[in-house]
N, C-alpha and C positions, 0 to 999 in steps of 0.2 A: 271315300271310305274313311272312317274315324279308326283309329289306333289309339287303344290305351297303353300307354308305357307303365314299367310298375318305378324306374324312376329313370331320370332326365341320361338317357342313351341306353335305357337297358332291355330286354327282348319284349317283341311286343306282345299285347294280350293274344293273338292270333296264333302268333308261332309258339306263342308257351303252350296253348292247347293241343296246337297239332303234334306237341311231344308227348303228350297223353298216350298209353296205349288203353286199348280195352279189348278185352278176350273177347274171342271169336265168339257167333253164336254156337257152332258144330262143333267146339269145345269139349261142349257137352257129353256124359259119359252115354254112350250109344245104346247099351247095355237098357239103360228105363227106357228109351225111344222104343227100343223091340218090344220091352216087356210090355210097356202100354199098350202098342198095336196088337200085340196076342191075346191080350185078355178084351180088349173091344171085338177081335175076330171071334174070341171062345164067347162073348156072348150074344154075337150074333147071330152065330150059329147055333146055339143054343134055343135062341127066343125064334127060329124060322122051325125047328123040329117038333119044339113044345106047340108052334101054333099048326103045322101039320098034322100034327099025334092028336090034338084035344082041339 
C-alpha cells in the first residue's frame, strides 16, 4: 500500500482523511421527508378517484 506523507514524518494521506467528518445522511430535516411522502400519497389518491369517477 502507497502512503503519501504531506512532509518527511508528518500524518499520512490516509489518516488525514479519516479525520474528515461528514454529516449523516438522516441529518436531514425529517420534516420535507414527511411532506414529500404526503403530497405523493395526496396525489395518488387523487389520480385513483379521478380515474374511478370519469
Amino acid at each position: 500500500m502507497i502512503y503519501f506523507t504531506e512532509a518527511l514524518g508528518g500524518p499520512s494521506y490516509i489518516s488525514a482523511m479519516s479525520q474528515q467528518t461528514y454529516p449523516a445522511p438522516f441529518d436531514s430535516d425529517i420534516r420535507i421527508d414527511y411532506a414529500l411522502i404526503a403530497i405523493g400519497v395526496g396525489a395518488a389518491v387523487f389520480a385513483f378517484i379521478y380515474l374511478i369517477l370519469f
